[in-house]
N, C-alpha and C positions, 0 to 999 in steps of 0.2 A: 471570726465573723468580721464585715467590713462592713464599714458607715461609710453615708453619702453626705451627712450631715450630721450636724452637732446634737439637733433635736433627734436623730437616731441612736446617735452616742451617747446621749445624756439617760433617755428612756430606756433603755436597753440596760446598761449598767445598773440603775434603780432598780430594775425590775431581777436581774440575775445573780446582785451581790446585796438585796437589800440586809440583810443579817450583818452582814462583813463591815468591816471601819474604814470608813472611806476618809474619814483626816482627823487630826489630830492636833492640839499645841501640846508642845514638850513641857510635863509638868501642868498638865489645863485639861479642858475638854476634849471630849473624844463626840467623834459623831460617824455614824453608821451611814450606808448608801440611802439605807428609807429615809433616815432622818434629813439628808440633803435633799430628796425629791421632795418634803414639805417646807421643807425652807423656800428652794424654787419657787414653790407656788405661793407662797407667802409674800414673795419681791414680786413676782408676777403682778396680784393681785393690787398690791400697792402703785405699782408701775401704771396698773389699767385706770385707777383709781384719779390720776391726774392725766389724765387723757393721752396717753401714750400709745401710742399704735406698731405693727410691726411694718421695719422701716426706719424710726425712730433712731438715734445716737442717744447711747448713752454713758458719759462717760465715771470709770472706775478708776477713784483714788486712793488707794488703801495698803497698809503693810501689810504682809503676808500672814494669815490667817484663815482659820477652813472656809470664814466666809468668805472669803475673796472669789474660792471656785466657784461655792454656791450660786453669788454677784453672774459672775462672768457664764454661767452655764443656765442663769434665770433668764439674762440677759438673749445670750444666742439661742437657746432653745424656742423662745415665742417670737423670732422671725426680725427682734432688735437689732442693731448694730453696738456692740461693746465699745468702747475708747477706752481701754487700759493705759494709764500715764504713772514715767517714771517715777517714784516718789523723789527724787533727786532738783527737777524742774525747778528754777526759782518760780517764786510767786506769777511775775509777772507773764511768765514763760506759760504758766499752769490756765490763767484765764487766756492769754491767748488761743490755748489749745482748746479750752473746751469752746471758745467761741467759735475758731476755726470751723471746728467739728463737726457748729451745730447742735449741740448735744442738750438734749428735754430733760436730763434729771442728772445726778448725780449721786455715787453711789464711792459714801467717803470713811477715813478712819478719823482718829480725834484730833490726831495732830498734824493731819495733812489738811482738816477741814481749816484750822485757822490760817493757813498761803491762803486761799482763794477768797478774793476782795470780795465785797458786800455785793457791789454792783453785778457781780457772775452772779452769784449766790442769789438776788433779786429775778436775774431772769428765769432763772430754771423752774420749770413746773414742780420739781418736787425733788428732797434733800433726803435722804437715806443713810443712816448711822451702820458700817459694817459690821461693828463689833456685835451688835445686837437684835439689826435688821428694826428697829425703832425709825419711825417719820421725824427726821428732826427739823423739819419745814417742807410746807407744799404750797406755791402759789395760785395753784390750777387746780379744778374737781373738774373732772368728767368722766368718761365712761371709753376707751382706747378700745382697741380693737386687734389681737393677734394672730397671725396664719405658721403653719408648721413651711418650714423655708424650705428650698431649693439647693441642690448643689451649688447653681452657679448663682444664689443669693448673698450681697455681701456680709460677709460673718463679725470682723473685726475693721478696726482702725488702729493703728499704730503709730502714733509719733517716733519716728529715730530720734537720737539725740544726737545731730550735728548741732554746731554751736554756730549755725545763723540766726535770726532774726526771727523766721518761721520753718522749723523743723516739717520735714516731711511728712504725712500723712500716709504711711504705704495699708493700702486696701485689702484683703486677705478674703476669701471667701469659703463656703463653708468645706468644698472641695477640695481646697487645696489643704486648709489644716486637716481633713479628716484621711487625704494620701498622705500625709506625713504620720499617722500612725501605723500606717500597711509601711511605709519605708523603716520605721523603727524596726518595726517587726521584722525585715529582711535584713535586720543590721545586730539589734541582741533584744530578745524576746527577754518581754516583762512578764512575772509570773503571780497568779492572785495572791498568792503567800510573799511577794516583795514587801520591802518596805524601803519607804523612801522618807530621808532625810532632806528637806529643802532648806537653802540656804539662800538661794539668790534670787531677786525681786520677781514675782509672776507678770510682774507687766513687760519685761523682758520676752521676746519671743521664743529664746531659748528653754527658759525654763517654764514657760506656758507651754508650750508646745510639747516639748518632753518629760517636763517635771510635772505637769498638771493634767491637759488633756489625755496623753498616753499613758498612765497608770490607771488614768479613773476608768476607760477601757475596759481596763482588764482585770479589774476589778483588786489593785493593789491598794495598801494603807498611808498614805505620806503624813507626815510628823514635821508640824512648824514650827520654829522658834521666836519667841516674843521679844529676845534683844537679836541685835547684831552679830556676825557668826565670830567675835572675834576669840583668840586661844582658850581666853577664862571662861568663854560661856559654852563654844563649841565642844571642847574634851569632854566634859561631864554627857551633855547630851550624845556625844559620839558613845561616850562609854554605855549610855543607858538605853539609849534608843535602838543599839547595834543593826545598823540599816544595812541591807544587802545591795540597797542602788543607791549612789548620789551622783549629783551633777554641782561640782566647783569649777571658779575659772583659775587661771594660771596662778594669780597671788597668792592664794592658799596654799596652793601642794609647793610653790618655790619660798613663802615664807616657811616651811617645816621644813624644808631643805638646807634652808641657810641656816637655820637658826638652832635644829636641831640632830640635821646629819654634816654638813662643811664643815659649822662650826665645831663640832667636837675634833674632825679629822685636821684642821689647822691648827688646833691648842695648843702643839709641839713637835717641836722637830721632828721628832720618830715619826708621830701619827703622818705629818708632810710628808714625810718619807716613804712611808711606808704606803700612803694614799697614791702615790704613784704609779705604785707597780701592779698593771691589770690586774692579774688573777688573787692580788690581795686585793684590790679597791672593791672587785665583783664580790668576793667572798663579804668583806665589811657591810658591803650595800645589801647581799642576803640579808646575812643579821638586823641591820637597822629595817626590811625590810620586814618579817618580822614583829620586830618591835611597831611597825607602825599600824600593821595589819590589828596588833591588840590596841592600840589608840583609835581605829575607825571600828572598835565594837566587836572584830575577831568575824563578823560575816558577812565584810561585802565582796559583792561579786563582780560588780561594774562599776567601776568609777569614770565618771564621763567628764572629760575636761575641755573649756571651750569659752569662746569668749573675746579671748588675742591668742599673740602665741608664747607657747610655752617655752621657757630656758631649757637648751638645749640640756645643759647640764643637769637640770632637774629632773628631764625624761630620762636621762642616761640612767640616771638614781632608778626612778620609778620600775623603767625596762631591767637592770641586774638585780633591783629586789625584786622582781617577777609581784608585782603590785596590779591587781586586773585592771588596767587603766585603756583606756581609747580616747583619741581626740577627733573630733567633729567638727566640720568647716561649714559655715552656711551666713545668710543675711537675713535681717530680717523684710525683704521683699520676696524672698523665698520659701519661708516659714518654719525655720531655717534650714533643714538638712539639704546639704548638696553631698558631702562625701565624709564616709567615715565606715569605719571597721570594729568588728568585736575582739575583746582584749587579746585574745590569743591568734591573733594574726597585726597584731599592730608592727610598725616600721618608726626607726630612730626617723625624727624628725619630718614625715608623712602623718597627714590627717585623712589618708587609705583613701580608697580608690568610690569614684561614684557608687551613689546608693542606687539599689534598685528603681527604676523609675524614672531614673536622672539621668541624662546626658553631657557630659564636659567638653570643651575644645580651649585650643589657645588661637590669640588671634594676635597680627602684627608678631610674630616669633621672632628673634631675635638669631640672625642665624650663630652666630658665634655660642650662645649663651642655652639657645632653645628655651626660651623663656618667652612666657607670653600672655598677655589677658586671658585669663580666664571667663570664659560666657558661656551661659548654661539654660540648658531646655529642661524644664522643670513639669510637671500638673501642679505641683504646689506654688506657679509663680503668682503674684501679683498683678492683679486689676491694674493696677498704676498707682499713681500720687495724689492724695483726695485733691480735688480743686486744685490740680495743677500740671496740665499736660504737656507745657513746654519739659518737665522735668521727666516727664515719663518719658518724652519722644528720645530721649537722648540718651536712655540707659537702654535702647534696646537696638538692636543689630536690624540691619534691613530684612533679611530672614526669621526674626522672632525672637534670635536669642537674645538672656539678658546679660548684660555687660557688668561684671561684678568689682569693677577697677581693681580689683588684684592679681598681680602679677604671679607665675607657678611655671609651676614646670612635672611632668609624669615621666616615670621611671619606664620599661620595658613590662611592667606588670601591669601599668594603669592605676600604681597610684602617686596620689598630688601630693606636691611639694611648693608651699605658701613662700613664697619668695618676700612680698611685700606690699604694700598700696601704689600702686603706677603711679599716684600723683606725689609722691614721696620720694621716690626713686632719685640719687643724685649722679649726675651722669659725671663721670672720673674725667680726669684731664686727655688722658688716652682713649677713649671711647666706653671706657668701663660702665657697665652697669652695678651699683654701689646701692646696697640697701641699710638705711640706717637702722632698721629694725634688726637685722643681721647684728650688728654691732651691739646693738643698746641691751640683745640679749647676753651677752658678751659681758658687759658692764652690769648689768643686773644680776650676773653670776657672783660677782665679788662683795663680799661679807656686807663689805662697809658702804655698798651703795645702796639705798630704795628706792628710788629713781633714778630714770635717767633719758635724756634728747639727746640725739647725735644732728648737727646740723652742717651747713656748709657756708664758708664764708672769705669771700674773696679767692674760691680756690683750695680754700684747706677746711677739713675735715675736725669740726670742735666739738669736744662733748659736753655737755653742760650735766651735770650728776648733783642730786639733790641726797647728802650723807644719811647713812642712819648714825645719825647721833650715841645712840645708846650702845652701838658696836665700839664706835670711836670711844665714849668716856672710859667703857670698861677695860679698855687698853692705857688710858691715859698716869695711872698710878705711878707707872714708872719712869715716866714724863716728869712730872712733879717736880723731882727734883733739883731738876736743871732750867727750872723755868718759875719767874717770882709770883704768877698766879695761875689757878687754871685758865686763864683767856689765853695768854700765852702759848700756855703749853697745847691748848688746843689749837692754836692757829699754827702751830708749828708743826701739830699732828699732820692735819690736814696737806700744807705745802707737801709733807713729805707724802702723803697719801694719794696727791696729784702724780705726783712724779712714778709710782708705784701703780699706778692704775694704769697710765701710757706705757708703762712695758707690760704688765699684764695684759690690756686688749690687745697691742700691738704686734703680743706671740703667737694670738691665737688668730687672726684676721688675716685676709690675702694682703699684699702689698699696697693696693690702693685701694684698701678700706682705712688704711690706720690713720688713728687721730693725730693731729698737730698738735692738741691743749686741752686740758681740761678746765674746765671752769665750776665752781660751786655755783650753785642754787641756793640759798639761804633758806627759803620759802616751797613749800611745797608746789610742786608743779599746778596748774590751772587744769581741770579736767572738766570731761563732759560729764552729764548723768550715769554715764555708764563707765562709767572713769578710765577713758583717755582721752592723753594728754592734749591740749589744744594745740598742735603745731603752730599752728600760723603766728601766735603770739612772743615766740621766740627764735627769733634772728641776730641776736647782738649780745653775744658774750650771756645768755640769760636777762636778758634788759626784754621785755616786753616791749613789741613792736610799737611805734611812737602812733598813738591817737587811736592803739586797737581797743579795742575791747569785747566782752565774749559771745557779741552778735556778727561778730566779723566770719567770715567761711574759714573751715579749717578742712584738714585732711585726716581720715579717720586712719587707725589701725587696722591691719588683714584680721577677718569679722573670721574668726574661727569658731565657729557655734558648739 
């Protein structure tokens, strides 16, 4: 069945899977489809309560928890406008945005309510506690007014998280999130017996969009976790919850790569050895392949990975242990799917060919390279930029399409291949086009890095690499000796680990990508809410640009959804 809108998506689901479990926390509550449809009306009422009307912003602050859908589907079903904000946002960041907004109430978790200064919190008609759906202040009584919305009514607001001053506002309406469930569906059908594991924030368009609106559809189960997805909390839940669909970004599946499949296969010589040779490395990666499939629970079917992009190395893994995985490319002014494939048609290093629906071209092609901006005709495109149309007029092509500033390239089959961010892009001394993201995956492959910036300077090509520490000590023992403390010996580790890292990327890169220098990062990289790195603040050996700081323009990573 296909919705026009959310209030047709939301009514519809209640009414066809009200018996079924519409969410879940891991270890907590469980809540049924009926039981959401009175919640709904519960925030409703509360909503009308202090004079809320449909039309209204309202924005949603809150970590992931069943109420959060309830929030967001109370919210667009009676004809409101949502504001979902990262929980990442500093303080100050969080009251500009809901002021931006506009937004008549606020609908918060415990610990996101203490960021937002008194003075937001003053203005708002009325405070709403997630966890409980409890008034935890209302400034306003009156009596609001709701109408059941429109396709073309706006549904959402979104802050991106560039790290200007005032983040974008991109506009979503109810049409275009509800053709981004007909586009799932012609990409890998959700089935009511699924179960979904959520791991990454709902206010992310990503995983709203796929991890939230398009399950509740179709009438599947999703299961949220109350900490952080990190190894000690994730395994248990992977093992108990055994989810047949998740959607993770790149960090996850290349920290269990590194730490769990390289790392064994570097331990010793042999395994070195021996990891070299194809039809052993495939056969190894079977095995570990396997072994991972019983760490995600032993029944999933789709693993959806998206976000940035993925280590080449790491898909290599993923693709010879035959691991059902697909990657998906999209923004979120698109909401987000542009292009992407089901596991068993996936391509080394493609995030596959447009979805149904979508149109792709490249533009400015490069003729040597065949590489080009990617700009795309969408139904799920974007209204524009809230209150701000110099920004909309400029991401969009004189014929309509929208210019997605990253740079690809399509194979003879029609599917993409994510080259980089155009405004990223370093141009070689020779006319080269040189993408440091190419590289920095390159560099991210290697045990001993967890970060990493490739920049350019004066002409040469420097990588700035922030260590994992904890690779580095556990080598350090036999260091020791030759060195009269460990600072020593770990500064000794390191020089030699520079030098070792420049012939590593340097074997595996065309000729004018390779680095001149490596430089440590002491400190973890500066990131956005969505955590990437803020470019622009490093130009100098890792020295933070002089007088920047994290309201200055940066250039994002290729948004692979």
């Amino acid at each position: 069945m296909e919705f026009n809108t959310l209030y047709e998506l939301t009514h519809n689901s209640i009414r066809e899977y009200a018996d079924r479990t519409a969410y879940s926390m891991y270890e907590g509550e469980e809540m049924t489809y009926a039981e959401v449809g009175r919640r709904i009306e519960q925030v409703q009422n509360d909503l009308k309560s202090a004079g809320l009307c449909a039309g209204d912003k309202v924005a949603l602050l809150s970590s992931n928890m069943p109420n959060w859908g309830v929030c967001y589907f109370a919210i667009t079903s009676a004809g409101m406008v949502a504001v979902p904000i990262l929980p990442d946002f500093s303080g100050e960041e969080l009251d500009m945005i809901i002021t931006h907004s506009e937004a008549k109430a606020l609908l918060v978790s415990d610990r996101l309510f203490t960021k937002v200064s008194k003075e937001t919190i003053d203005r708002l008609n009325i405070i709403i506690r997630t966890k409980n759906l409890k008034i935890l202040a209302q400034n306003v009584k009156g009596e609001g007014e709701f109408k059941v919305p429109t396709p073309d009514d706006l549904a959402v607001i979104i802050y991106t998280s560039g790290t200007t001053s005032k983040p974008k506002g991109v506009m979503l309406t109810h049409g275009a999130l509800c053709t981004q469930v007909k586009m799932c569906v012609g990409v890998f059908p959700i089935l009511t017996d699924d179960v979904m594991l959520s791991v990454l924030p709902l206010s992310h368009t990503y995983e709203c969009s796929l991890g939230l609106i398009y399950p509740f559809s179709m009438g599947a189960r999703v299961v949220y976790m109350n900490r952080p997805p990190t190894a000690s909390a994730l395994m248990p839940a992977l093992r108990d919850v055994k989810p047949t669909v998740m959607l993770i970004v790149p960090l996850i599946i290349e920290k269990i790569f590194r730490h769990q499949v390289l790392a064994k296969f570097n331990s010793t010589a042999a395994w070195r050895m021996a990891y070299k040779i194809g039809f052993v490395r495939r056969y190894l990666h079977r095995v570990a392949g396997k072994k991972l499939s019983k760490v995600f629970g032993g029944r999933i079917r789709f693993l959806g990975i998206g976000g940035s992009k993925l280590d080449v190395r790491a898909e290599q893994f993923l693709n010879e242990a035959r691991v059902p995985y697909a990657i998906g490319y999209g923004l979120t002014e698109t909401a987000p799917l542009l292009a992407g494939t089901a596991p068993n048609a996936t391509r080394l290093g493609s995030t596959g060919p447009q979805v149904p629906g979508v149109q792709l071209r490249l533009e400015n092609i490069n003729p040597q390279t065949h590489q080009g901006e990617i700009v795309a005709l969408t139904p799920s495109i974007m209204n524009g930029y809230y209150k701000n149309p110099e920004a909309t007029a400029e991401v969009f092509t004189e014929d309509g399409w929208f210019r997605t500033g990253d740079l690809g390239e399509f194979d003879a089959d029609g599917y993409l291949f994510i080259k980089g961010r155009l405004k990223n892009m370093i141009l070689g001394p020779g006319g080269e086009n040189i993408y440091p993201e190419d590289i920095e995956s390159v560099l991210n492959s290697h045990v001993c890095i967890a970060d990493s910036l490739v920049t350019e300077q004066e002409g040469r090509l420097i990588a700035l690499v922030h260590f994992n520490m904890d690779e580095i000590e556990a080598t350090l023992q036999d260091w020791r000796e030759d060195w009269e403390t460990k600072k020593e010996a770990m500064e000794a580790k390191t020089e030699q680990l520079k030098k070792e890292i420049m012939e590593f990327v340097n074997a595996k890169v065309s000729r004018f990508s390779r680095i001149s220098e490596v430089v440590e990062e002491k400190e973890e990289f500066v990131k956005t809410p969505t955590h990437k790195i803020r470019r622009f603040l490093y130009n100098k050996k890792g020295q933070p640009q002089q007088g920047a700081t994290p309201d200055n323009k940066s250039e994002e990573q290729p948004k692979n959804e």
